[in-house]
C-alpha positions in Angstrom: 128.3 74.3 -17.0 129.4 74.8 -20.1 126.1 73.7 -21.9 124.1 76.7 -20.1 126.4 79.0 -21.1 126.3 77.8 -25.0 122.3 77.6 -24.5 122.8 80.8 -23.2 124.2 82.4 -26.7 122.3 80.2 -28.9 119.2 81.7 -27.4 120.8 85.7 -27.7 121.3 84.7 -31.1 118.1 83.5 -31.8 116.9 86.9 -30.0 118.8 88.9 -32.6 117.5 87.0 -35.6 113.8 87.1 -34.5 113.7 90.6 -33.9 115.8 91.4 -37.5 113.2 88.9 -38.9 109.9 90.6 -37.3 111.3 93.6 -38.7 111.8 92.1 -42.1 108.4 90.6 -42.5 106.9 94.2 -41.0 108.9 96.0 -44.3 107.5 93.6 -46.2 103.9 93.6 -44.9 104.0 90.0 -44.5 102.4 87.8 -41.6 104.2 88.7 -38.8 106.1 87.0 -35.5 103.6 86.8 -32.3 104.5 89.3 -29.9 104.2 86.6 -27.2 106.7 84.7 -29.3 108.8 87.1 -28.8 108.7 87.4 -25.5 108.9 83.5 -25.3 112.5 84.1 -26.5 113.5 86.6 -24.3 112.2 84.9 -21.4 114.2 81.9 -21.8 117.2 83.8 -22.3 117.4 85.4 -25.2 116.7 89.1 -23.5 119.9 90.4 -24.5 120.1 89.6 -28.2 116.3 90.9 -28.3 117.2 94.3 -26.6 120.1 94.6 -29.2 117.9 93.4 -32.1 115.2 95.7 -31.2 117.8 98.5 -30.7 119.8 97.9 -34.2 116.9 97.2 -36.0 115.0 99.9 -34.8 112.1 97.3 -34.0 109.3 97.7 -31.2 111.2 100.6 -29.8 107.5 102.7 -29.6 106.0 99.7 -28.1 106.5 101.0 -23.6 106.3 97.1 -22.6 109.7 96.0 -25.1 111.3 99.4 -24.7 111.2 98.9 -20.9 110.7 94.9 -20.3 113.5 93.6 -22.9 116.5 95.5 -21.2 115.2 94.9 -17.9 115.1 91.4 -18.6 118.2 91.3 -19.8 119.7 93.1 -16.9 118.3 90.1 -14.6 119.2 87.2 -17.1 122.9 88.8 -17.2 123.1 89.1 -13.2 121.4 85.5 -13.1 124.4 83.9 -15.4 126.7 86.0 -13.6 125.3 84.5 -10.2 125.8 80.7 -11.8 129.1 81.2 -13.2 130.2 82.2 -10.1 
């Protein structure tokens, strides 16, 4: 169990570093992160560290489908892991 919940912050982690990295590359008009790639992280659990990247970077937060779907996500990841802990 305790494997899931390491994966679990390895992948909120990597959330927060691809959204502060999006930004990054947007500032610097460089080729930028997939959008679907994105997504990819947050689905496999990295919803939380995405909402929070997106929120303290200020990243995708005119963009309705991350503004809405990232902390939705991560509202069902957290009551998921919350479910298997228990």
């Amino acid at each position: 169990m305790v494997i899931w919940v390491v994966a679990y912050l390895i992948m909120n982690i990597a959330g927060l570093v691809i959204m502060w990295e999006d930004k990054r590359r947007a500032k610097k008009h460089e080729y930028r992160i997939r959008e679907r790639t994105l997504w990819l992280v947050a689905l496999f659990g990295g919803a939380i560290g995405a909402t929070a990247g997106m929120q303290l970077y200020r990243h995708k937060t005119k963009h309705t489908s991350f503004k809405i779907g990232f902390p939705v996500l991560a509202v069902m990841e957290l009551v998921l892991l919350i479910k298997f802990l228990l």
